[in-house]
One Martini backbone bead per residue (centre of mass of N, CA, C, O) as a GRO file, in nm:
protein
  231
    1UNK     BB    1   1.979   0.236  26.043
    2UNK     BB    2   2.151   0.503  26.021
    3UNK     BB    3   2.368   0.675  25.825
    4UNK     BB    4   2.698   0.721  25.899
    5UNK     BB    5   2.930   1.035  25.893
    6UNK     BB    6   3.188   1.173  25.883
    7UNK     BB    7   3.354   1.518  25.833
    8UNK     BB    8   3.468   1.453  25.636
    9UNK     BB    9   3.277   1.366  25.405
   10UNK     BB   10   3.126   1.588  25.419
   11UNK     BB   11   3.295   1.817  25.311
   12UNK     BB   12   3.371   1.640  25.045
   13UNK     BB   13   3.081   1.696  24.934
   14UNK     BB   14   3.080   2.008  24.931
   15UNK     BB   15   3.245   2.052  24.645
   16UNK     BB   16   3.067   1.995  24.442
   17UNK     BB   17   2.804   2.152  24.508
   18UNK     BB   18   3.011   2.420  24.458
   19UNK     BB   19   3.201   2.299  24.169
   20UNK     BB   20   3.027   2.215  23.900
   21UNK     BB   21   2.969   2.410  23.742
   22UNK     BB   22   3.263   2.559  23.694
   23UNK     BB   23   3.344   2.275  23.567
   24UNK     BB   24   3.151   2.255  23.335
   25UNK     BB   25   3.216   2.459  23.194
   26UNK     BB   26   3.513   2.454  23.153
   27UNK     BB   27   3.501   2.153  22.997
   28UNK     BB   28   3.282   2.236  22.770
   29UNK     BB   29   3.540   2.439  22.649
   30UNK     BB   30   3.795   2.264  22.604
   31UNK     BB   31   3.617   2.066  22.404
   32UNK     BB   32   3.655   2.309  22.169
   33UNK     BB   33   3.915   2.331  22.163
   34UNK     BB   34   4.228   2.311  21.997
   35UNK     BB   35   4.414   1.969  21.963
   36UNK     BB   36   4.687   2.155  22.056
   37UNK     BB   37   4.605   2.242  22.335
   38UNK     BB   38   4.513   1.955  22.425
   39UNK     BB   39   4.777   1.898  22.431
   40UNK     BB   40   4.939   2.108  22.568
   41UNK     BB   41   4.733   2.053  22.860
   42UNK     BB   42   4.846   1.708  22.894
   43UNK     BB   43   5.166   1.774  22.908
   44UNK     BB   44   5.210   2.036  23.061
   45UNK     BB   45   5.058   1.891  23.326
   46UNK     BB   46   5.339   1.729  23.350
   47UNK     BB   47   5.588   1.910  23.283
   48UNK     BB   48   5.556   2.185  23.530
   49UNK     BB   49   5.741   1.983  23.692
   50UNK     BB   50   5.976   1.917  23.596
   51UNK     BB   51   6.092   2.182  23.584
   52UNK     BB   52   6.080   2.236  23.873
   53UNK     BB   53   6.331   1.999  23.895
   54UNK     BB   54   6.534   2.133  23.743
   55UNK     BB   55   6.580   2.424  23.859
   56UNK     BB   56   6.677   2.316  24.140
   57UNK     BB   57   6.906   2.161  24.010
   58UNK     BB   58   7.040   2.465  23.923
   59UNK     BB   59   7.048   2.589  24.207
   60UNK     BB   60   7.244   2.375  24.330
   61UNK     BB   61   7.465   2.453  24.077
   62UNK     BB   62   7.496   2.754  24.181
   63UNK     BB   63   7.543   2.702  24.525
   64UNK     BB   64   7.827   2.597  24.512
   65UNK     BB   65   7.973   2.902  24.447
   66UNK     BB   66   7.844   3.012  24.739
   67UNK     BB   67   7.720   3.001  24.984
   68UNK     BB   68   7.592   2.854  25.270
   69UNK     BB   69   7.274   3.010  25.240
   70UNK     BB   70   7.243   2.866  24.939
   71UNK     BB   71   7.305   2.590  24.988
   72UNK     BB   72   7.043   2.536  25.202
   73UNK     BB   73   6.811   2.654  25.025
   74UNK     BB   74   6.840   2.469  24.764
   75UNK     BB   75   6.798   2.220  24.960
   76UNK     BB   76   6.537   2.277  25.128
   77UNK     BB   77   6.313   2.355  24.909
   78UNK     BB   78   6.254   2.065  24.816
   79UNK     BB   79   6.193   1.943  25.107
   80UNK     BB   80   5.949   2.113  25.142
   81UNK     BB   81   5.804   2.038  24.883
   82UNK     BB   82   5.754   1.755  25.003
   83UNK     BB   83   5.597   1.795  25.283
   84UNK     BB   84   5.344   1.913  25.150
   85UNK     BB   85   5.310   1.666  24.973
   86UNK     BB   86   5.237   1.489  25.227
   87UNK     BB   87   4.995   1.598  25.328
   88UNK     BB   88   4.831   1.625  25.048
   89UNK     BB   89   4.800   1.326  25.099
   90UNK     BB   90   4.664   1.311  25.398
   91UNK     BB   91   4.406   1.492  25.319
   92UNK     BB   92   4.271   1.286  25.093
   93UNK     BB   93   4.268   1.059  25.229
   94UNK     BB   94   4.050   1.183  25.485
   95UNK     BB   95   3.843   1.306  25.270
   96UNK     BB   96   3.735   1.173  24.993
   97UNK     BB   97   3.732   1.286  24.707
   98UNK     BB   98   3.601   1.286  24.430
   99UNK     BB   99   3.643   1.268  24.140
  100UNK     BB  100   3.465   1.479  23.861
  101UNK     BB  101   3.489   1.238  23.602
  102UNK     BB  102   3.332   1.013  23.837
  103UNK     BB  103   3.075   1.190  23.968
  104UNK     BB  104   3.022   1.335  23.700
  105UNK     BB  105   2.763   1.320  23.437
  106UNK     BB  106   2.866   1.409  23.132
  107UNK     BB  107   3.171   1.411  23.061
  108UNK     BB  108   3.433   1.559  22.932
  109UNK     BB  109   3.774   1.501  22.860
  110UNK     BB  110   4.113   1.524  22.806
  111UNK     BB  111   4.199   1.337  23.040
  112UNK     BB  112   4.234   1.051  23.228
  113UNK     BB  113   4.116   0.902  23.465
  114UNK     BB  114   4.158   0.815  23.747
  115UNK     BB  115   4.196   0.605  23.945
  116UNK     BB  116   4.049   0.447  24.207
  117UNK     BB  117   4.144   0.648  24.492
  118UNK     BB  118   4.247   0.873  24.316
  119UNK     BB  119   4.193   1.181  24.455
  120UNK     BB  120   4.114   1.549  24.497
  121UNK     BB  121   4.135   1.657  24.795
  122UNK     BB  122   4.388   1.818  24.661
  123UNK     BB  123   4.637   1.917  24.485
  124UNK     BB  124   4.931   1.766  24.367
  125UNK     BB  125   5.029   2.032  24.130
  126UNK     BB  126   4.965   2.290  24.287
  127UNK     BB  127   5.147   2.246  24.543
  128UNK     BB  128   5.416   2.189  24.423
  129UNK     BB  129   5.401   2.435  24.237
  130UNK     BB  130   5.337   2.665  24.459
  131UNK     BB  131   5.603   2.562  24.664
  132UNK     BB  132   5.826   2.627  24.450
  133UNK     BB  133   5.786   2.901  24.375
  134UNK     BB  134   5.799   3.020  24.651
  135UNK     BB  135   6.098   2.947  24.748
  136UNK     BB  136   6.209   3.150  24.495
  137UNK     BB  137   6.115   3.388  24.677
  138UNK     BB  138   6.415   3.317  24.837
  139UNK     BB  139   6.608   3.219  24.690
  140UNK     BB  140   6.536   3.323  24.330
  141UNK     BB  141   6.397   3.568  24.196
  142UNK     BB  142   6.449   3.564  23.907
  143UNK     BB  143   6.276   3.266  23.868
  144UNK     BB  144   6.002   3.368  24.016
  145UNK     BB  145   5.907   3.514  23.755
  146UNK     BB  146   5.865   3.252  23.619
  147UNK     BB  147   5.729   3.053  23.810
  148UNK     BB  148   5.448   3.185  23.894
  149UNK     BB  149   5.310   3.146  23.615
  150UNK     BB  150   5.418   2.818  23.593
  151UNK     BB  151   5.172   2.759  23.805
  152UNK     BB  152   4.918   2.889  23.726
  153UNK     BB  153   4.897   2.686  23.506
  154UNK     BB  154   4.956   2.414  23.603
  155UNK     BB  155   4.696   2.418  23.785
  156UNK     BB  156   4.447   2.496  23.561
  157UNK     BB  157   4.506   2.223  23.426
  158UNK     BB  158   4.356   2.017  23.565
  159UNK     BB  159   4.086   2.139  23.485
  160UNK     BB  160   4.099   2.140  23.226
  161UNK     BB  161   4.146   1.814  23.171
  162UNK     BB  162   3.940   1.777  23.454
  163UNK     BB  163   4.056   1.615  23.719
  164UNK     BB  164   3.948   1.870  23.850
  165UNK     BB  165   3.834   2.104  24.037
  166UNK     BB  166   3.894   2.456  24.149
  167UNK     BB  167   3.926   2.404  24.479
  168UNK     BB  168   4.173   2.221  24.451
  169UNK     BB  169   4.323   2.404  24.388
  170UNK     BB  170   4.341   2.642  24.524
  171UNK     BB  171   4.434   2.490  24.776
  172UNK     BB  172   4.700   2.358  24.694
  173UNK     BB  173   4.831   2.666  24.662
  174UNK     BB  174   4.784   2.752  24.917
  175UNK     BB  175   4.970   2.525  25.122
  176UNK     BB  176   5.235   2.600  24.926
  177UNK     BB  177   5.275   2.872  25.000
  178UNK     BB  178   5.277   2.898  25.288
  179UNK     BB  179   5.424   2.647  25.393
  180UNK     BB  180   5.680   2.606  25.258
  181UNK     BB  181   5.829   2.897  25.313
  182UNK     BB  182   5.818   2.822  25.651
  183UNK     BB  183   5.993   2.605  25.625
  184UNK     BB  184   6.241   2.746  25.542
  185UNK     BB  185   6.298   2.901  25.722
  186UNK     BB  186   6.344   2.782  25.988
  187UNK     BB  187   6.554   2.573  25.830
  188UNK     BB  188   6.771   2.827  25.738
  189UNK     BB  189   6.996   2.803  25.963
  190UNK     BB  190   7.063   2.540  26.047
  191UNK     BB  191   7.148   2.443  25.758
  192UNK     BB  192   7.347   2.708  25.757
  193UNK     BB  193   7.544   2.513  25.947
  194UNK     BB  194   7.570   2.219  25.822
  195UNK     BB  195   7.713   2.330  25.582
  196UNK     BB  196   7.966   2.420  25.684
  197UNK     BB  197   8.073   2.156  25.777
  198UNK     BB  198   8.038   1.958  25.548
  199UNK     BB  199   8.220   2.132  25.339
  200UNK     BB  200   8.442   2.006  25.557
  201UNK     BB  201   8.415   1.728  25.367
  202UNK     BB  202   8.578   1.582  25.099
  203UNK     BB  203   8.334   1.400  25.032
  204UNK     BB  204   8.106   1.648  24.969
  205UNK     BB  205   8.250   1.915  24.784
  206UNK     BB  206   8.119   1.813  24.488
  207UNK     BB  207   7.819   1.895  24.611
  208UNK     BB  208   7.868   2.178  24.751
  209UNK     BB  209   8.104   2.233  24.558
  210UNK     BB  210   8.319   2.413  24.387
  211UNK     BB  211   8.582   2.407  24.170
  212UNK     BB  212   8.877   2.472  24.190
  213UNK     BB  213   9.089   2.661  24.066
  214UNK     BB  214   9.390   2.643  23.984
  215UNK     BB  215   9.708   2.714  24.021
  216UNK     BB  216   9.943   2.898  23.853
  217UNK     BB  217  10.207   2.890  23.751
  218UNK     BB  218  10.508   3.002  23.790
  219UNK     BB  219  10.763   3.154  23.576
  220UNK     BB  220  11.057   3.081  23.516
  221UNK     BB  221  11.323   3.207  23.583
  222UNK     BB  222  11.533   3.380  23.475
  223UNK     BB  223  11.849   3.332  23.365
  224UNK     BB  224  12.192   3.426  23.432
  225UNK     BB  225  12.313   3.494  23.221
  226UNK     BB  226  12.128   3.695  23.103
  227UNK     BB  227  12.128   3.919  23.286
  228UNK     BB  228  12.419   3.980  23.245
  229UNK     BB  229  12.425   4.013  22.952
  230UNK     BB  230  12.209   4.315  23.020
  231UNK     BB  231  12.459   4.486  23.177
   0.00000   0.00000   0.00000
């Protein structure tokens, strides 16, 4: 009896068979490089998540002080950018694309292969990077100027250190580029109806405002004998 596979297996099976050269380049120049590179190329691709988790966290105390659409903004992208991280959990889940340090042999790698079961395609470092900074470039241009280049090294950096083939990362920050900034227009509207309201109940002010500042004490009226005094 012939062996059956669904639409996804081919797929996945697909991205090697146009993938691995690629991948053996990048991985066999990267085994080359200096071991301070290939040190900061295993901590950085774990690290430019952080960075872009912190970023957010500096949008929402910025947008304290803002109106009512920077603090939906604000709240809303990194929202969106958990829902296309949902999606490209979906999508590996589906697909089955083995990773390329367990699938091709004889291959060197600065990073330890993920365990098995932990796919390949698409790459879940470049869509969080890559849906991150386009949303960027909607709530904070000025940041999104910075987030932009350490996305595209985020992404990079996977195959640098073996763990990913280049269409992985490729399709990842598609999907990230595309789908987040589109959930958030989308959802900033009614967002920013939701903050006005939000807004106005005292429990939740330390969240959404900034404190305000005390109003200054009037100075204390010269007292009348001065005044006649000076008559």
């Amino acid at each position: 009896m012939p062996e059956t596979t669904t639409p996804a297996v081919h797929l996945a099976k697909a991205g090697p068979e146009y993938g691995v050269g690629v991948y053996r380049d990048i991985t066999e120049w990267a085994a080359t490089t200096p071991g301070w590179m290939q040190t900061a190329g295993e901590i950085g691709t774990e690290l430019g998540i952080l960075v872009f988790a912190v970023l957010f966290v500096l949008q929402w105390w910025r947008a304290r002080g803002r109106d009512h659409r920077s603090m939906a903004g604000a709240l809303l992208a990194p929202a969106a950018v958990v829902v296309v991280y949902g999606l490209s959990e979906i999508i590996k889940v589906w697909l089955h694309e083995e990773r390329p340090c367990r699938d091709i042999p004889n291959v060197r790698t600065i990073a330890t292969c993920p365990a098995p079961g932990d796919w390949s395609f698409p790459s879940n470092h470049s869509v969080i990077a890559a849906a991150s900074a386009a949303t960027f470039f909607i709530t904070w241009r000025l940041v999104a100027a910075f987030a932009l280049p350490l996305a595209v090294l985020a992404a990079l950096s996977r195959v640098y250190v073996g763990v990913h083939y280049l269409h992985d990362v490729a399709a990842g920050a598609l999907l990230g580029v595309v789908l987040a900034p589109l959930l958030l227009l989308i959802t900033v509207i009614p967002g920013t109806w939701a903050v006005a309201r939000l807004r106005q109940r005292p429990a939740l002010k330390a969240v959404l405002c900034a404190a305000t500042p005390a109003t200054p004490r009037p100075e204390p009226a010269a007292e009348s004998h001065a005044t006649t005094s000076n008559r």
